[in-house]
Each structure stands twice: as C-alpha cells, then as structure tokens.
VMD Tcl script that draws the C-alpha trace (Angstrom):
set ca {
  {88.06 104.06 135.79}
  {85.97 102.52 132.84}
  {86.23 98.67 134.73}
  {84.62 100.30 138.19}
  {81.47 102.55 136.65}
  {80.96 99.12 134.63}
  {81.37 97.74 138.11}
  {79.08 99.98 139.46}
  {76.34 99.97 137.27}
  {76.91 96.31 137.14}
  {75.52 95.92 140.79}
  {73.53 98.79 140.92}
  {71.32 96.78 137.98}
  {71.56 93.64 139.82}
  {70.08 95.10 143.11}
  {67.31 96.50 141.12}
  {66.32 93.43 139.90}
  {66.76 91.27 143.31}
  {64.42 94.22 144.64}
  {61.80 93.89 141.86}
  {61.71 90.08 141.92}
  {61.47 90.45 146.04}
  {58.49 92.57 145.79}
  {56.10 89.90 146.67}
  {58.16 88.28 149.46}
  {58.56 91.88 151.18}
  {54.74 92.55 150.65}
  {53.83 89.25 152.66}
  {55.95 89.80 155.33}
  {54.94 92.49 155.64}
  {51.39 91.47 155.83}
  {52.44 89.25 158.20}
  {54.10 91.54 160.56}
  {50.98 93.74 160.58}
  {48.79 90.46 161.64}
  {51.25 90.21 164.62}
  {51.43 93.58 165.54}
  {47.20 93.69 165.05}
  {47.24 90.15 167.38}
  {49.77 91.34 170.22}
  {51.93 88.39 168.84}
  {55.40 87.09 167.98}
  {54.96 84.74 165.56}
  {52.76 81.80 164.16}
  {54.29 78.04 163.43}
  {52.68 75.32 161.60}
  {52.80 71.41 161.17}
  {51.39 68.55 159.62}
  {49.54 66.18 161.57}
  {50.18 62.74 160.97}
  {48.87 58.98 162.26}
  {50.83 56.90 163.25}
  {51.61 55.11 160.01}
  {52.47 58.48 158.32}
  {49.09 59.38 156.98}
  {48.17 62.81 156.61}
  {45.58 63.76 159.41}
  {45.68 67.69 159.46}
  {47.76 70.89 160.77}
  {48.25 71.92 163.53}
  {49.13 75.98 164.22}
  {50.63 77.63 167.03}
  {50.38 81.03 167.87}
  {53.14 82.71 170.60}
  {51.41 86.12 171.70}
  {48.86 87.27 174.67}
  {47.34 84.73 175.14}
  {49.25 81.78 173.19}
  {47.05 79.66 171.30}
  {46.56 75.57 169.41}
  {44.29 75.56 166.48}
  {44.31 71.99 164.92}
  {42.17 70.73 162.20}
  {41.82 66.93 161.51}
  {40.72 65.40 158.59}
  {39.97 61.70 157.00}
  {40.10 60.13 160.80}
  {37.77 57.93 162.79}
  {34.82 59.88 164.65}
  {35.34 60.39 168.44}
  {36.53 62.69 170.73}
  {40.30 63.17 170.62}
  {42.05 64.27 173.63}
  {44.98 66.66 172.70}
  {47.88 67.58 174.14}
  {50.90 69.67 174.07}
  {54.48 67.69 174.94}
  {57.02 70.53 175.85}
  {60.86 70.37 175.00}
  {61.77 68.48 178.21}
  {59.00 65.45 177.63}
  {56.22 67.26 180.27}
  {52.74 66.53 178.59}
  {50.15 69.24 178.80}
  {46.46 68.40 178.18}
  {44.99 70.84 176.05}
  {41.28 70.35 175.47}
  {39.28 68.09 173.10}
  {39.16 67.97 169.49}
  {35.36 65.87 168.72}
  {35.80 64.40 165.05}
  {32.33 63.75 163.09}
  {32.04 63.29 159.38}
  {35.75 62.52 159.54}
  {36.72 65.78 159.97}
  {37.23 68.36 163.56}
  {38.83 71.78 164.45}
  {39.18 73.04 167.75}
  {41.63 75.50 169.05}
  {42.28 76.39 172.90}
  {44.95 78.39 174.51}
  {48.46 77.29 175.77}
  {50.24 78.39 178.75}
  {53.65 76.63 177.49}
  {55.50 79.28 175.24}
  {55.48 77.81 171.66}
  {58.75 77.87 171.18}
  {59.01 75.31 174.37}
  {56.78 73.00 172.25}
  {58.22 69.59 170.92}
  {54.89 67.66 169.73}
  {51.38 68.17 169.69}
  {49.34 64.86 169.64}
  {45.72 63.80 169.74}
  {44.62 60.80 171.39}
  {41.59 59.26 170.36}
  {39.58 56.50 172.87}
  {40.03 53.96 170.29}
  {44.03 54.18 170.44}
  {44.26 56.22 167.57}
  {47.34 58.80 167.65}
  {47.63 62.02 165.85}
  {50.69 63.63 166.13}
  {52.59 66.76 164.85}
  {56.09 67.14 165.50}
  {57.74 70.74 165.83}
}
mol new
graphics top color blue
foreach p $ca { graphics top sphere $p radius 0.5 }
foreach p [lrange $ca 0 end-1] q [lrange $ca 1 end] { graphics top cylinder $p $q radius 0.2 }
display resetview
C-alpha cells in the first residue's frame, strides 16, 4: 500500500513538472494555431536557401491555406532578377514569379496553386546562371 501512494505521488510530481517546464512550448503552439485559424490555414514550412556551392542565400516559407502562398527572402547574392519556381514531388516545375535582387538582398512572395505539401524544391534562377535552391 505504502510502495503505490509513493508510486503515485511519484508520477503525479513528475507530470507536474513536465507540465510546468512545457508551459512555453504549449503557449507557442498555441499561438501558432490561432495564426492558422486567423489565416484560414493548415500550416507554415520553412527552408534555407542555398547556392549552389552550399552558401547560405535566404529562406524560403510556405504557407498551405486559402490561397497557398511562397515568401522567399535572398540575401548576400548577385543583383538581377531571379526567376523562381516551385518543383512539385513528381519533378513538374512551376514558375512562380520574380524575385529582383538589389543591394544584394530581395523578398518577394506570390501565391501557389501546388499544395505545399506536393512541394519538393523551390529554386531561383538568376540570368547570370546563378541557382538558389531550397529543398523541402
């Protein structure tokens, strides 16, 4: 009898602490769900964006929800205009829009009609051969 109420208050002092040191992971998710719910959307992935040597280049976010979106932001590449594209699960590439890069540096975000969860790359093609690319 003595062996299960130590038992018992052995785990019921263990759950209060998992739950205390949680609080912060439960608050942001929950944060998070209200953004979705707010947005009309599922969820929200992000990736690096990398050259083609493996430099850093950016991120790249993608939002699943009505309507499905890109955002990318580039940074320390050449100036231009940088085609981008989405490159879906079977190998289908879908031009997006274009990202134009001055002082280094470029955002631009459009909407997708391939569900995010379909998407294998996104890459961004600059006119002097350069090539951005994020893989999801």
């Amino acid at each position: 009898m003595v062996g299960a109420a130590a038992l018992s208050l052995g785990a019921a002092v263990g759950a209060g602490v998992v739950w205390q040191r949680t609080e912060a992971d439960r608050r942001l998710a929950e944060q998070h769900r209200q953004t979705l719910a707010v947005a009309n959307g599922r969820y929200l992935k992000a990736a690096r964006l990398s050259t083609d040597a493996g430099a850093p280049a950016g991120t790249v976010f993608l939002y699943q929800g009505s309507p499905s979106w890109l955002l990318a932001t580039v940074v320390d590449v050449s100036n231009g205009r940088y085609q981008m594209m989405v490159v879906d699960r079977e190998g289908t590439t879908h031009t997006v829009g274009v990202c134009e890069v001055t002082n280094r540096t470029g955002t631009a975000g459009y909407r997708i009609d391939v569900p995010v969860a379909q998407v294998a790359e996104v890459q961004l093609r600059g006119a002097d051969g350069t090539r951005l690319s994020a893989r999801l």
